[in-house]
Jmol script that loads the backbone (N, CA, C; Angstrom):
load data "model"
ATOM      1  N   UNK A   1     -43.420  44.426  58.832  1.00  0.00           N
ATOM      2  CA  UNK A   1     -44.654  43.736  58.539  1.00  0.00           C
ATOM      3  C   UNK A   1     -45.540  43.787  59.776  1.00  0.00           C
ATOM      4  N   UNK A   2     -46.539  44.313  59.846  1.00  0.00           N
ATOM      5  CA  UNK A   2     -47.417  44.148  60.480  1.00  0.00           C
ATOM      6  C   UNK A   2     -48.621  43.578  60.717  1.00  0.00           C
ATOM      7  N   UNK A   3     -48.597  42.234  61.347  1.00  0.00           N
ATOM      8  CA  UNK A   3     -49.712  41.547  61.606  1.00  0.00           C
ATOM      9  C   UNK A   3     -50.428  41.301  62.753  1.00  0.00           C
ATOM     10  N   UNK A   4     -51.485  41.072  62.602  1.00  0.00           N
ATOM     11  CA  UNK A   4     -52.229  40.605  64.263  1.00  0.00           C
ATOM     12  C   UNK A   4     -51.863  39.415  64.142  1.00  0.00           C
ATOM     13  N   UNK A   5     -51.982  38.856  65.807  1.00  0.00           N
ATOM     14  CA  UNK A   5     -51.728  37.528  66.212  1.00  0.00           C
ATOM     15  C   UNK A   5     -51.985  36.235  64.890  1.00  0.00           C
ATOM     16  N   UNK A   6     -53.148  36.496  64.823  1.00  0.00           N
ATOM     17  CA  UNK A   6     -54.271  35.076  64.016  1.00  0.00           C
ATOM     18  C   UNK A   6     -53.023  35.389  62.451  1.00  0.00           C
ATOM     19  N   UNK A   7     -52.746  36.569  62.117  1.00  0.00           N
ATOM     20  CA  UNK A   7     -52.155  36.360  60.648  1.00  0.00           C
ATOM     21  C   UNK A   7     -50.509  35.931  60.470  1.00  0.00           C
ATOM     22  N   UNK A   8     -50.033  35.403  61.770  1.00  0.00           N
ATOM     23  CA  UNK A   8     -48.474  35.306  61.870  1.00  0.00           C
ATOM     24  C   UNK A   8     -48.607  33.209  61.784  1.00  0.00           C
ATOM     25  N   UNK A   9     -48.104  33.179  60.745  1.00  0.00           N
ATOM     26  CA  UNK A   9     -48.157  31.557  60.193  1.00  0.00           C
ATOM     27  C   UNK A   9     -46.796  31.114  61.675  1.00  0.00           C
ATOM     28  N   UNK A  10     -47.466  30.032  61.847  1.00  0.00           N
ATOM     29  CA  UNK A  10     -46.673  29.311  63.265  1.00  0.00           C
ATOM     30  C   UNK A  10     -45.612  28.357  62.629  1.00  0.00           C
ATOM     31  N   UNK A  11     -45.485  28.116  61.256  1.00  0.00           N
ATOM     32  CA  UNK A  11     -44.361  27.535  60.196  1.00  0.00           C
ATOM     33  C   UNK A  11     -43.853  28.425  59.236  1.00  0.00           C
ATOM     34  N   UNK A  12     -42.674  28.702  59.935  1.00  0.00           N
ATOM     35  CA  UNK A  12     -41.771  29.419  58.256  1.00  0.00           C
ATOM     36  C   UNK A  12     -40.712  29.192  57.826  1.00  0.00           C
ATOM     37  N   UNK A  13     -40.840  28.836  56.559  1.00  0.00           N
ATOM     38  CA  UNK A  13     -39.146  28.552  56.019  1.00  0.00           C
ATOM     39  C   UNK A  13     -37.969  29.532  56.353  1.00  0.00           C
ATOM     40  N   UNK A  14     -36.371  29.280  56.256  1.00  0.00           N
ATOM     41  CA  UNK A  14     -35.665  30.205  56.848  1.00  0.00           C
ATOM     42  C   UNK A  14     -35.235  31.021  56.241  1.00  0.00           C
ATOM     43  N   UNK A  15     -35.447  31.528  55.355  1.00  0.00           N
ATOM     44  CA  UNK A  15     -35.093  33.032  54.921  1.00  0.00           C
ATOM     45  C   UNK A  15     -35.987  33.997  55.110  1.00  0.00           C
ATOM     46  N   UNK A  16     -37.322  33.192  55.059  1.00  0.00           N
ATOM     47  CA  UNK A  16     -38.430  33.980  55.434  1.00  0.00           C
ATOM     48  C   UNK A  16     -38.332  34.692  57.099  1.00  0.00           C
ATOM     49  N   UNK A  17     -38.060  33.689  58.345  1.00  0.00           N
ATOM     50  CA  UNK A  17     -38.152  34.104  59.426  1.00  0.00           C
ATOM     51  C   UNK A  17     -36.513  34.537  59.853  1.00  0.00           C
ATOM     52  N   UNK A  18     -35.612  34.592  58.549  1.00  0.00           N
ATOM     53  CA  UNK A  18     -34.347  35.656  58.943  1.00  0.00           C
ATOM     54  C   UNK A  18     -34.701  37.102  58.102  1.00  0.00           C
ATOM     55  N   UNK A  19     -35.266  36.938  57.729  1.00  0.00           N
ATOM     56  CA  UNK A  19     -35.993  38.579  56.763  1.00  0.00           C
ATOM     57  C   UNK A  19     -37.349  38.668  58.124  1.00  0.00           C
ATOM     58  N   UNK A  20     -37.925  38.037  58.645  1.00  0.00           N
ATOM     59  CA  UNK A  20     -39.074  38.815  59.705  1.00  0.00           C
ATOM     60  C   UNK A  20     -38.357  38.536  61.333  1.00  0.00           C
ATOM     61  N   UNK A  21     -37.316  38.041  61.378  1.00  0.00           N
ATOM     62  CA  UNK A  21     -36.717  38.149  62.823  1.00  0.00           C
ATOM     63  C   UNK A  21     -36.977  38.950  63.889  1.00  0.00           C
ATOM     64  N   UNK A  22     -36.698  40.597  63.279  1.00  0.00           N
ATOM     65  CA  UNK A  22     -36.797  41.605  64.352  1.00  0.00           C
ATOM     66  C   UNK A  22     -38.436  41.813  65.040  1.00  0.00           C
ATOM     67  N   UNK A  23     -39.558  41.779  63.879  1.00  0.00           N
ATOM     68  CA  UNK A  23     -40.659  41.508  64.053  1.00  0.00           C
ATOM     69  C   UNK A  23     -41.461  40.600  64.847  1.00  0.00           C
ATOM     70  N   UNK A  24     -40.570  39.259  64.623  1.00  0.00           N
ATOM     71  CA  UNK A  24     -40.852  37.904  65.544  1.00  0.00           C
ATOM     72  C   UNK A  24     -40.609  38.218  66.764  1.00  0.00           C
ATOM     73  N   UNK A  25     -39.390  38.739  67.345  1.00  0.00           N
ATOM     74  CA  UNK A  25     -38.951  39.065  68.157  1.00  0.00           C
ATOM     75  C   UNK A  25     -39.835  40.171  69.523  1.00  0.00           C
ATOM     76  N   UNK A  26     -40.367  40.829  68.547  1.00  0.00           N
ATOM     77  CA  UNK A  26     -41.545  41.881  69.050  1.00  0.00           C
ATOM     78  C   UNK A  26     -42.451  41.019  69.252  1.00  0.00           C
ATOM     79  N   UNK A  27     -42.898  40.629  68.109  1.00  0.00           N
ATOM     80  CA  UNK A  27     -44.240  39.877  68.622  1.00  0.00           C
ATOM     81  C   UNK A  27     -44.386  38.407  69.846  1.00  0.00           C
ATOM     82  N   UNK A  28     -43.114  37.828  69.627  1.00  0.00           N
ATOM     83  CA  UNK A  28     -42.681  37.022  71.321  1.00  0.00           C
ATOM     84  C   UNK A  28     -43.134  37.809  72.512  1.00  0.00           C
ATOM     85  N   UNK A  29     -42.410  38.803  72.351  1.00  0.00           N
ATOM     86  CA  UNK A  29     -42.088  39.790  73.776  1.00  0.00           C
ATOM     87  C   UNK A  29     -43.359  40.180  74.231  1.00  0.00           C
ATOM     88  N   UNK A  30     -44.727  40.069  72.862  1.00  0.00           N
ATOM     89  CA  UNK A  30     -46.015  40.673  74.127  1.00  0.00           C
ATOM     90  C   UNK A  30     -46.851  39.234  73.571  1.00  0.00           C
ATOM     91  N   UNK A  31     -46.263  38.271  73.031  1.00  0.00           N
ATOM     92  CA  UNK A  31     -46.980  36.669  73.279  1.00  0.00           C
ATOM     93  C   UNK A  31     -46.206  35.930  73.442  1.00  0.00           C
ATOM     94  N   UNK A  32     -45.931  35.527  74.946  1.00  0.00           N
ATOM     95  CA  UNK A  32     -44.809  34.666  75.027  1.00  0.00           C
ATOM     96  C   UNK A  32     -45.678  33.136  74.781  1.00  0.00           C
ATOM     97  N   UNK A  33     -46.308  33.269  74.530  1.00  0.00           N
ATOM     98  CA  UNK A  33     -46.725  31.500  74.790  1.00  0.00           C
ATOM     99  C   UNK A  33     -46.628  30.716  72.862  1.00  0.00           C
ATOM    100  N   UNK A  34     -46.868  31.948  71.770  1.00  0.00           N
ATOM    101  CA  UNK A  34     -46.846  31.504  70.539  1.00  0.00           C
ATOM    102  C   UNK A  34     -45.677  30.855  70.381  1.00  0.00           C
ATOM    103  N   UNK A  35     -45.146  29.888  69.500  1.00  0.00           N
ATOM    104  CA  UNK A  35     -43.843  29.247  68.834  1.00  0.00           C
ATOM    105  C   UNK A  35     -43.997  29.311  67.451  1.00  0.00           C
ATOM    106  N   UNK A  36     -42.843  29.389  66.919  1.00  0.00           N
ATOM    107  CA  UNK A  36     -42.740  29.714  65.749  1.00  0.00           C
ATOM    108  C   UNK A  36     -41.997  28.274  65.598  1.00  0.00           C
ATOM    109  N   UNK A  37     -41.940  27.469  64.314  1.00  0.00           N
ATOM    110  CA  UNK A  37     -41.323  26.356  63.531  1.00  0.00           C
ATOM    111  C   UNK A  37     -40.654  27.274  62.310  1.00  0.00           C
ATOM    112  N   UNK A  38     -39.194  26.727  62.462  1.00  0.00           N
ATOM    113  CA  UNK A  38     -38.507  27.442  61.287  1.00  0.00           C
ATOM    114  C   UNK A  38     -37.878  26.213  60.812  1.00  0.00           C
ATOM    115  N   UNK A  39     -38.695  25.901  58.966  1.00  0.00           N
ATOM    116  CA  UNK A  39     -38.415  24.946  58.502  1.00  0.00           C
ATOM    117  C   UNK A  39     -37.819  25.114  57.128  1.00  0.00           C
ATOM    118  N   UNK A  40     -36.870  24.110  56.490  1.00  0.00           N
ATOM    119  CA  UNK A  40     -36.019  24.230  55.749  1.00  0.00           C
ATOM    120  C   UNK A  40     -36.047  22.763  55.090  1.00  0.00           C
ATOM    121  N   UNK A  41     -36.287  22.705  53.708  1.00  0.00           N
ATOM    122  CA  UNK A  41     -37.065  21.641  52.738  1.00  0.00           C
ATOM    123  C   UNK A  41     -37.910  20.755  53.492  1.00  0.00           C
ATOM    124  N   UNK A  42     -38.842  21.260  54.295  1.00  0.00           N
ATOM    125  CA  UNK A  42     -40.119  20.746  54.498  1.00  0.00           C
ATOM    126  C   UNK A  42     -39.650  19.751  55.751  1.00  0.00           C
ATOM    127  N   UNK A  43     -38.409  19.980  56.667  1.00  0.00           N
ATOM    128  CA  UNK A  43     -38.049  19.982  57.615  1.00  0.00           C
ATOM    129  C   UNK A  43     -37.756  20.320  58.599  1.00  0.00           C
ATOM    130  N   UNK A  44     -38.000  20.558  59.905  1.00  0.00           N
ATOM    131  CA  UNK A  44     -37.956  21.653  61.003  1.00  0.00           C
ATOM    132  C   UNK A  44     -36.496  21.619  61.364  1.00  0.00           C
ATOM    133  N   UNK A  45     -35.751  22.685  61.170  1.00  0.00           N
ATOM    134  CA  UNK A  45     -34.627  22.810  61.919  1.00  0.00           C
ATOM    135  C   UNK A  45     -34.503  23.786  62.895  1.00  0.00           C
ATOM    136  N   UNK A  46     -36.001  24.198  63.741  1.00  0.00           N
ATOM    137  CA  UNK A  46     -35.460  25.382  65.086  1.00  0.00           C
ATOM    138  C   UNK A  46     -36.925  25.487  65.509  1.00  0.00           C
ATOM    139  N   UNK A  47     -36.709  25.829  66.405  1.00  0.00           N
ATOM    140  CA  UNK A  47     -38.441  26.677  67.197  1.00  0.00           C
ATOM    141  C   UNK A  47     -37.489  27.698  67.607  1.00  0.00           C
ATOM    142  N   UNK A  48     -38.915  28.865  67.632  1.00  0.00           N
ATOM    143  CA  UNK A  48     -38.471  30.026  68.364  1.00  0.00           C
ATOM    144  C   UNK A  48     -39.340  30.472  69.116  1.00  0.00           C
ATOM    145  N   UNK A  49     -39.177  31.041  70.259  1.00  0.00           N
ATOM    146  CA  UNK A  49     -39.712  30.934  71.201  1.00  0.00           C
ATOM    147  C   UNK A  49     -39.710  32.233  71.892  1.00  0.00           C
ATOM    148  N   UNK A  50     -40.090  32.562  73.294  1.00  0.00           N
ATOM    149  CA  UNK A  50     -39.219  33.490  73.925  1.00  0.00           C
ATOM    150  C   UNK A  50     -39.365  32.600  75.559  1.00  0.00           C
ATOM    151  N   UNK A  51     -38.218  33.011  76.060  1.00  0.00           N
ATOM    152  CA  UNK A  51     -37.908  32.553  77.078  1.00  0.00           C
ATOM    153  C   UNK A  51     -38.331  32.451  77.991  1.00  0.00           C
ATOM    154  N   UNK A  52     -38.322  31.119  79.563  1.00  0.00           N
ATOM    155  CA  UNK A  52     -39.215  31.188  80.092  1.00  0.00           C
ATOM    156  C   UNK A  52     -38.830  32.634  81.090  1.00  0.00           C
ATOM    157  N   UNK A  53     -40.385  32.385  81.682  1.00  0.00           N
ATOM    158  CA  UNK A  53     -40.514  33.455  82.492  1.00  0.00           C
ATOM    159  C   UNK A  53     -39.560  33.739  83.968  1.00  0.00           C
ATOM    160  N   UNK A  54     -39.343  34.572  84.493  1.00  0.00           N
ATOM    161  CA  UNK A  54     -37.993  34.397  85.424  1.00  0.00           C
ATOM    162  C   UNK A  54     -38.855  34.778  86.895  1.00  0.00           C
ATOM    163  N   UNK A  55     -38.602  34.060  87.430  1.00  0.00           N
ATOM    164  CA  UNK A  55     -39.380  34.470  89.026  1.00  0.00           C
ATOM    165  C   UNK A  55     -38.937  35.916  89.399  1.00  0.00           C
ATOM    166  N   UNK A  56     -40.363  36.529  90.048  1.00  0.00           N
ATOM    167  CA  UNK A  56     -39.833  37.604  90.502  1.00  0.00           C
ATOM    168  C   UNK A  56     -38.699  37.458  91.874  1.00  0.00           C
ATOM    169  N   UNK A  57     -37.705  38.730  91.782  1.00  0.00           N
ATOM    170  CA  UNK A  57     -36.525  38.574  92.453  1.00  0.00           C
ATOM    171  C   UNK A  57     -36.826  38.453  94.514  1.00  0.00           C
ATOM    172  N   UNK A  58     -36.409  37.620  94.566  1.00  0.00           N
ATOM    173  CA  UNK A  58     -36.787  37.478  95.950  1.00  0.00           C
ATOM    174  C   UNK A  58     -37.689  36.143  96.561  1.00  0.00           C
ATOM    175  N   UNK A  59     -38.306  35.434  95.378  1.00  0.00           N
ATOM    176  CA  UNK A  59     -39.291  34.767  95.969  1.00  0.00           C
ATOM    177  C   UNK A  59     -38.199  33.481  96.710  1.00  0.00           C
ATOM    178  N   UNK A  60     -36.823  33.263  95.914  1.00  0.00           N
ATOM    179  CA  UNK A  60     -36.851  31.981  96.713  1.00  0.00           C
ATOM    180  C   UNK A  60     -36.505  31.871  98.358  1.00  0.00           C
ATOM    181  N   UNK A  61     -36.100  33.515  98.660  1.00  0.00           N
ATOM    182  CA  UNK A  61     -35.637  34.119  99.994  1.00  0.00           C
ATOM    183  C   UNK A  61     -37.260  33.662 100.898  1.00  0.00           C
ATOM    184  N   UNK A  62     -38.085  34.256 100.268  1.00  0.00           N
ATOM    185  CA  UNK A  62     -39.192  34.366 101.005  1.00  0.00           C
ATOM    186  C   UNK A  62     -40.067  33.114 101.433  1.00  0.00           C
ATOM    187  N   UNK A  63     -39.799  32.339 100.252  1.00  0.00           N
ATOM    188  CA  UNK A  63     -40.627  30.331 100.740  1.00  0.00           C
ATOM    189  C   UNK A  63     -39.506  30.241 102.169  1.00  0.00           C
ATOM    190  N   UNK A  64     -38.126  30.608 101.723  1.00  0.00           N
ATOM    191  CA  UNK A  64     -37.482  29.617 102.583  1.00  0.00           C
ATOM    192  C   UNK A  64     -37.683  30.094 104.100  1.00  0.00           C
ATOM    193  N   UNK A  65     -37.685  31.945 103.931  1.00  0.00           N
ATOM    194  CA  UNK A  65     -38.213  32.152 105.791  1.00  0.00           C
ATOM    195  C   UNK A  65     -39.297  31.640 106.095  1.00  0.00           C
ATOM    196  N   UNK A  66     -40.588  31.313 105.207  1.00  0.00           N
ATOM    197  CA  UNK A  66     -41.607  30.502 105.615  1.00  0.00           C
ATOM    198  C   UNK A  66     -41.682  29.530 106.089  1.00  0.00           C
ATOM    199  N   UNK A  67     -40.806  28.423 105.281  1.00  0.00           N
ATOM    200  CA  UNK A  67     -40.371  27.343 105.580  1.00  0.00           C
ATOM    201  C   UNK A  67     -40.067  27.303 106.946  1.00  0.00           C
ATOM    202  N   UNK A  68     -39.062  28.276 107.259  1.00  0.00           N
ATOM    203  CA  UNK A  68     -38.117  28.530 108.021  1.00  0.00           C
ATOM    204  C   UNK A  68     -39.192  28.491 109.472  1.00  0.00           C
ATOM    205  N   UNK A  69     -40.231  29.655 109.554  1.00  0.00           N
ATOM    206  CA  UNK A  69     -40.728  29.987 110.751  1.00  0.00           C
ATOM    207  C   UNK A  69     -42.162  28.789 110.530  1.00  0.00           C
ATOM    208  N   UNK A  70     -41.985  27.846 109.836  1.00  0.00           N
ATOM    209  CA  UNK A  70     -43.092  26.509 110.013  1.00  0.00           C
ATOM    210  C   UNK A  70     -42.429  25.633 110.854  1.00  0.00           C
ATOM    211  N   UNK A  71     -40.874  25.491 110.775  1.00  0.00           N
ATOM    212  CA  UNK A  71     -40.097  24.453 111.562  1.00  0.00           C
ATOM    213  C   UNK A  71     -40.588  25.030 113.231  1.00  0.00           C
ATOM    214  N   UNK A  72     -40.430  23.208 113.742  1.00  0.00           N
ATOM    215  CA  UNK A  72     -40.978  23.550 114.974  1.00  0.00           C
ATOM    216  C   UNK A  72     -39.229  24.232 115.941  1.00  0.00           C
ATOM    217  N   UNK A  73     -38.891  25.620 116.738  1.00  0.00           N
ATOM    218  CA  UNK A  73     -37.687  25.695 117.166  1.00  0.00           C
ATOM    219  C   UNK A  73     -37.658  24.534 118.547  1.00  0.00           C
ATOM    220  N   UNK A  74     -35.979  24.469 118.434  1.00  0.00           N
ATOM    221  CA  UNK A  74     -35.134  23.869 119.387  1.00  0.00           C
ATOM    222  C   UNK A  74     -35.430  24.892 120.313  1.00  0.00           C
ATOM    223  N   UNK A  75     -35.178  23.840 121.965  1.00  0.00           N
ATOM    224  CA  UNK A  75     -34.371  24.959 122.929  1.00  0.00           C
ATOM    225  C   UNK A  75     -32.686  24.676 122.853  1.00  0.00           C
ATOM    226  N   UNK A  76     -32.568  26.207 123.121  1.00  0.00           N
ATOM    227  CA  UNK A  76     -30.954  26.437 123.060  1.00  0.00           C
ATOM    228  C   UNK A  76     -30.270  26.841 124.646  1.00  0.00           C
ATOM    229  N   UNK A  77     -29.458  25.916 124.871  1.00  0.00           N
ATOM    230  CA  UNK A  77     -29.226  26.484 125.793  1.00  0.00           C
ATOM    231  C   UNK A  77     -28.334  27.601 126.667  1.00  0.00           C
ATOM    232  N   UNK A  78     -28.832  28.232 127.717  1.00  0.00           N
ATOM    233  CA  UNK A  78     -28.262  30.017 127.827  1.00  0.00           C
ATOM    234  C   UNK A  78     -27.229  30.302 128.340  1.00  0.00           C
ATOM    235  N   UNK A  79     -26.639  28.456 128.725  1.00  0.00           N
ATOM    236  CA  UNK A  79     -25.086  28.549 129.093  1.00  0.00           C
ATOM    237  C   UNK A  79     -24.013  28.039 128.182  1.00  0.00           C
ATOM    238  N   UNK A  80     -23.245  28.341 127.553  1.00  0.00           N
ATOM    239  CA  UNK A  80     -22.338  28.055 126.377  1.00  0.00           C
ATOM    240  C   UNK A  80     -20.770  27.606 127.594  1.00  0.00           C
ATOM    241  N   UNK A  81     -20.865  25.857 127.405  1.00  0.00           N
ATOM    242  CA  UNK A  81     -19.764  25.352 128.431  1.00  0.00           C
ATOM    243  C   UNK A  81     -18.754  25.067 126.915  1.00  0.00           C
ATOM    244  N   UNK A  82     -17.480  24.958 127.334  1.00  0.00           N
ATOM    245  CA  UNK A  82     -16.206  25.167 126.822  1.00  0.00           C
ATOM    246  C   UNK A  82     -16.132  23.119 126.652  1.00  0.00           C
ATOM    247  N   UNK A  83     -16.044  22.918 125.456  1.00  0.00           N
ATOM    248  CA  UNK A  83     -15.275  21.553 125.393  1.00  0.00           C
ATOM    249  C   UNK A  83     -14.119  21.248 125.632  1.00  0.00           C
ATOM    250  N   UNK A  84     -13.955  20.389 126.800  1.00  0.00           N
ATOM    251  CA  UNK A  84     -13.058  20.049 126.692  1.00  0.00           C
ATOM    252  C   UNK A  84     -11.821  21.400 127.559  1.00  0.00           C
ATOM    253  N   UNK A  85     -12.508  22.051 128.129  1.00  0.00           N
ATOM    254  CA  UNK A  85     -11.890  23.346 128.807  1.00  0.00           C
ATOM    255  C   UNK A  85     -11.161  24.387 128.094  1.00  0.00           C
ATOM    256  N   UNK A  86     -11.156  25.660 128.413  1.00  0.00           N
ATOM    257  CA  UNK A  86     -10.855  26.904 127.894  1.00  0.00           C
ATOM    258  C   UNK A  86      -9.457  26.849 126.754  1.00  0.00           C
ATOM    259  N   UNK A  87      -9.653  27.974 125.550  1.00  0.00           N
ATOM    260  CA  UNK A  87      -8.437  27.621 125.014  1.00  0.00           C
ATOM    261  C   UNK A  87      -7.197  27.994 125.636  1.00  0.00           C
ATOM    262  N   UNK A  88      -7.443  28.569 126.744  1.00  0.00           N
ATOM    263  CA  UNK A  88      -5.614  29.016 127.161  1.00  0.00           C
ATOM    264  C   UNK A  88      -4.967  27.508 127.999  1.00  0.00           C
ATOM    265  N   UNK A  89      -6.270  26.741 128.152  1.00  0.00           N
ATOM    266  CA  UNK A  89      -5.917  25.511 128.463  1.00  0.00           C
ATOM    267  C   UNK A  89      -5.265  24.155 127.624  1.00  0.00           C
ATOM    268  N   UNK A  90      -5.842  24.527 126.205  1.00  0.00           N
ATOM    269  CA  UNK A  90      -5.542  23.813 124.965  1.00  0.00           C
ATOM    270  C   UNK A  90      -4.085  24.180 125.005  1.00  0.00           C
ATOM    271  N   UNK A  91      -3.966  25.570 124.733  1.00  0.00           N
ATOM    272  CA  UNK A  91      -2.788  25.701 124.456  1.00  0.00           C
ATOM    273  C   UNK A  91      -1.418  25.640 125.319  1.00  0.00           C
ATOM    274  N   UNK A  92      -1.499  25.948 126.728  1.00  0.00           N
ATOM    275  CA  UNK A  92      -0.271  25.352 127.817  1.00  0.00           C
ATOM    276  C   UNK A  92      -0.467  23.906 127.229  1.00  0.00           C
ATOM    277  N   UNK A  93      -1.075  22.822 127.328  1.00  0.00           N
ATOM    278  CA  UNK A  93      -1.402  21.594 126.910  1.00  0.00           C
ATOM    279  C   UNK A  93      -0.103  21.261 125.743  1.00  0.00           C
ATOM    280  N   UNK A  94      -0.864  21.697 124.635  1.00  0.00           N
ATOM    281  CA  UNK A  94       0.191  21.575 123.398  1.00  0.00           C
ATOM    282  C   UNK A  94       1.444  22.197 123.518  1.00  0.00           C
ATOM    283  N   UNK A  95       1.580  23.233 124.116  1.00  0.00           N
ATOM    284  CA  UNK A  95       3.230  23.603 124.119  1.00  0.00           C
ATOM    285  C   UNK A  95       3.843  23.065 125.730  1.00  0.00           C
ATOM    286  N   UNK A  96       2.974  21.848 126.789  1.00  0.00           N
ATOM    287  CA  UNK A  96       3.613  21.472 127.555  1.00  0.00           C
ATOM    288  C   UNK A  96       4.018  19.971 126.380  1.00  0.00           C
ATOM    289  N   UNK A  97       3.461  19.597 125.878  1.00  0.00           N
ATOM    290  CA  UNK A  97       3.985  18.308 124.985  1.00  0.00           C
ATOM    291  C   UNK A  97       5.055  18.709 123.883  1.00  0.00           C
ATOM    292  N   UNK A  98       5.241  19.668 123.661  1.00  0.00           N
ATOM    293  CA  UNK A  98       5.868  19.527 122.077  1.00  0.00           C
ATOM    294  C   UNK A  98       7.868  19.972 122.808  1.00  0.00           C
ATOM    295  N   UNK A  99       8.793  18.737 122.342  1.00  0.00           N
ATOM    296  CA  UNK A  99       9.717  19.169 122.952  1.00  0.00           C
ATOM    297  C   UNK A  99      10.907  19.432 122.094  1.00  0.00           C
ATOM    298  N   UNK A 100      11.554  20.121 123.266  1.00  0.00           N
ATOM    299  CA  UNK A 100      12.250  21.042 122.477  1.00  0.00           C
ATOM    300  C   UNK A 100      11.879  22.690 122.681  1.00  0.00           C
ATOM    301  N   UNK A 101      11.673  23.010 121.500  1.00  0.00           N
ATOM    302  CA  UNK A 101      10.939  24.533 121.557  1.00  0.00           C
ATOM    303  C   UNK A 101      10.069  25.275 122.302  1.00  0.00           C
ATOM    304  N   UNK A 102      10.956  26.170 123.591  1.00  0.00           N
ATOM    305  CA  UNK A 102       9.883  26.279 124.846  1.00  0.00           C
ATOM    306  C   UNK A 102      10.474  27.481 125.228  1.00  0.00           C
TER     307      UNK A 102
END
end "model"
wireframe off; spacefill off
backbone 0.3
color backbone group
């Protein structure tokens, strides 16, 4: 069936819009904003629709480096000191306490 926009009724009973499905389907895909009401004894049991739109791939990467280079930076500092002293120090430490096994 071929109709323009203005001749596609925005209410149809359901045998009607399971006999024009594949059609509906087309015509979603280049009007996403129309809805269809699929009604059954003068009751709506469905909308059809087409789905929302999906962000293009990448955008949420790209707010967040924005975000990212709006933050004001830290200084870091260019000497990296050992807590608490080196691990070969941790470890004589723990195997001077643990007794027995030496």
């Amino acid at each position: 069936m071929n109709k323009k926009m203005g001749d596609w009724p925005s209410e149809l009973n359901v045998s009607e819009a399971r006999r024009l499905l594949p059609s509906l389907i087309h015509f979603l895909e280049r009007h996403p904003d129309r809805i269809f009401k699929i009604k059954q004894r003068q009751r709506m049991v469905a909308q059809l629709q087409a789905p929302p739109r999906l962000a293009k791939s990448g955008l949420a990467a790209e707010r967040l480096l924005r975000l990212a280079k709006k933050r004001r930076s830290k200084k870091i500092s260019t000497t990296i000191k050992p807590l608490n002293g080196s691990s070969d120090q941790k470890k004589a430490k723990v195997l001077s306490t643990r007794p027995g096994k030496f």
